[in-house]
C-alpha positions in Angstrom: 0.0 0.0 0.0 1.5 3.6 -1.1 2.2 6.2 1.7 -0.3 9.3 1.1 1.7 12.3 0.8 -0.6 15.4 3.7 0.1 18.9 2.7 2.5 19.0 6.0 4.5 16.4 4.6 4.6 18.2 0.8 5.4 21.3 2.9 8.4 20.0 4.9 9.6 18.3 1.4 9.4 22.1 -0.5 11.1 23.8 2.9 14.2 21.3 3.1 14.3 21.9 -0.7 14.4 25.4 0.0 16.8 25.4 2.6 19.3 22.4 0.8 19.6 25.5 -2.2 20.0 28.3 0.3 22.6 26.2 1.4 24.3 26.0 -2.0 23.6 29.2 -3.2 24.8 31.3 -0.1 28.7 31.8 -0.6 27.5 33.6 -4.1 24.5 35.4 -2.3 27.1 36.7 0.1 29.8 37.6 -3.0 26.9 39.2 -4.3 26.4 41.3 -1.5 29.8 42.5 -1.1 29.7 43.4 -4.7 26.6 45.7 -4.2 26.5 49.0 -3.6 25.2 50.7 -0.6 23.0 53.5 -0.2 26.4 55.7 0.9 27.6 54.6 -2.3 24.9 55.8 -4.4 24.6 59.2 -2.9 27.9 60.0 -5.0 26.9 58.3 -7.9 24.0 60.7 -9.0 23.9 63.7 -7.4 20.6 66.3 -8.1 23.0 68.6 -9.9 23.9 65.8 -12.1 20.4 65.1 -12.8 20.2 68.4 -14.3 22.6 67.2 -17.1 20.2 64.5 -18.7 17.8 64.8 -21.5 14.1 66.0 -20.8 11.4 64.9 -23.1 11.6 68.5 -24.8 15.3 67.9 -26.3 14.1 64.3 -27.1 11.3 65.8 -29.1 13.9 68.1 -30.8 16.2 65.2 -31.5 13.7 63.4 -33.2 10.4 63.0 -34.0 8.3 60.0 -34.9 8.0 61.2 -39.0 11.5 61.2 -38.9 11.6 57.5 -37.5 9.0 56.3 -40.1 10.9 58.3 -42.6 13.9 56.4 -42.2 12.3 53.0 -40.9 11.0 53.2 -44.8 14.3 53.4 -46.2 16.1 50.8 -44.3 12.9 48.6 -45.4 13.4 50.1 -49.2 17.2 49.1 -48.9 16.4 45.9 -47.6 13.9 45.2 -50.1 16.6 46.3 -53.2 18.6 43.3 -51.6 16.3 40.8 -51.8 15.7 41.4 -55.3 19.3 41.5 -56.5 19.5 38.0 -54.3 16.1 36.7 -56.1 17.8 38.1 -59.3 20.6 35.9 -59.0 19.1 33.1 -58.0 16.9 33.1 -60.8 20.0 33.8 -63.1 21.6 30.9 -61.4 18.5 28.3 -62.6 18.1 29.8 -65.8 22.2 29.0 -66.2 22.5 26.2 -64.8 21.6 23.4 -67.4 24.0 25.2 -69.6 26.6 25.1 -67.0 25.9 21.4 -67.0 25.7 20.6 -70.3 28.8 21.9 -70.5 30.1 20.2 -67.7 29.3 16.5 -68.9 30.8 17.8 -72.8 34.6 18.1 -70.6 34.0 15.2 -69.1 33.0 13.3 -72.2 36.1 14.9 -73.6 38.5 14.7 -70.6 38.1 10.5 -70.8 38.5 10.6 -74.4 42.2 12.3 -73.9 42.8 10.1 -71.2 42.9 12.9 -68.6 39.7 11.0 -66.7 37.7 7.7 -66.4 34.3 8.0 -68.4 31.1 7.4 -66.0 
């Protein structure tokens, strides 16, 4: 007869599971922590006056605006689309050509054996 798992017994099995990573995981949590940077750190970091210094959303709108993004969004897709077609272009050359190509190729062959250069198929 099979044991029947309670929900104290499920929550004793998730707890140790808990604790076995905490366990593994807590000489990287505590590298981690030295690592971080305090809240005396940070004062320094980003002072008010620095804040001054960054971009508001009027320079962004001067920098540029969203006509000017869908201006150039449909050249890059107009110069994306003139490469597709030079490679659809070439491929097609490529099928047109290649039954020439290997007409060709089985004539040197053909020729090649007849020299003695290469074994006939």
């Amino acid at each position: 007869m099979k044991k029947r798992i309670t929900i104290e017994g499920l929550a004793g099995m998730v707890k140790r599971g808990f604790d076995d990573v905490g366990r593994q995981f807590s000489d990287a949590i505590a590298g981690l922590r030295e690592e971080m940077a305090t809240n005396e750190d940070l004062k320094h970091f980003a002072t008010k006056e620095d804040l001054k210094h960054f971009a508001t959303k009027e320079d962004l709108k001067a920098f540029a605006t969203k006509d000017d993004m869908k201006s150039s969004e449909v050249r890059i897709l107009q110069a994306v689309d003139k490469i597709a077609t030079a490679f659809d272009k070439a491929e097609k050359d490529h099928a047109v050509d290649k039954p020439f190509y290997d007409r060709h190729e089985r004539r040197l062959e053909k020729l090649e054996a007849k020299v003695g250069l290469k074994k006939e198929k």
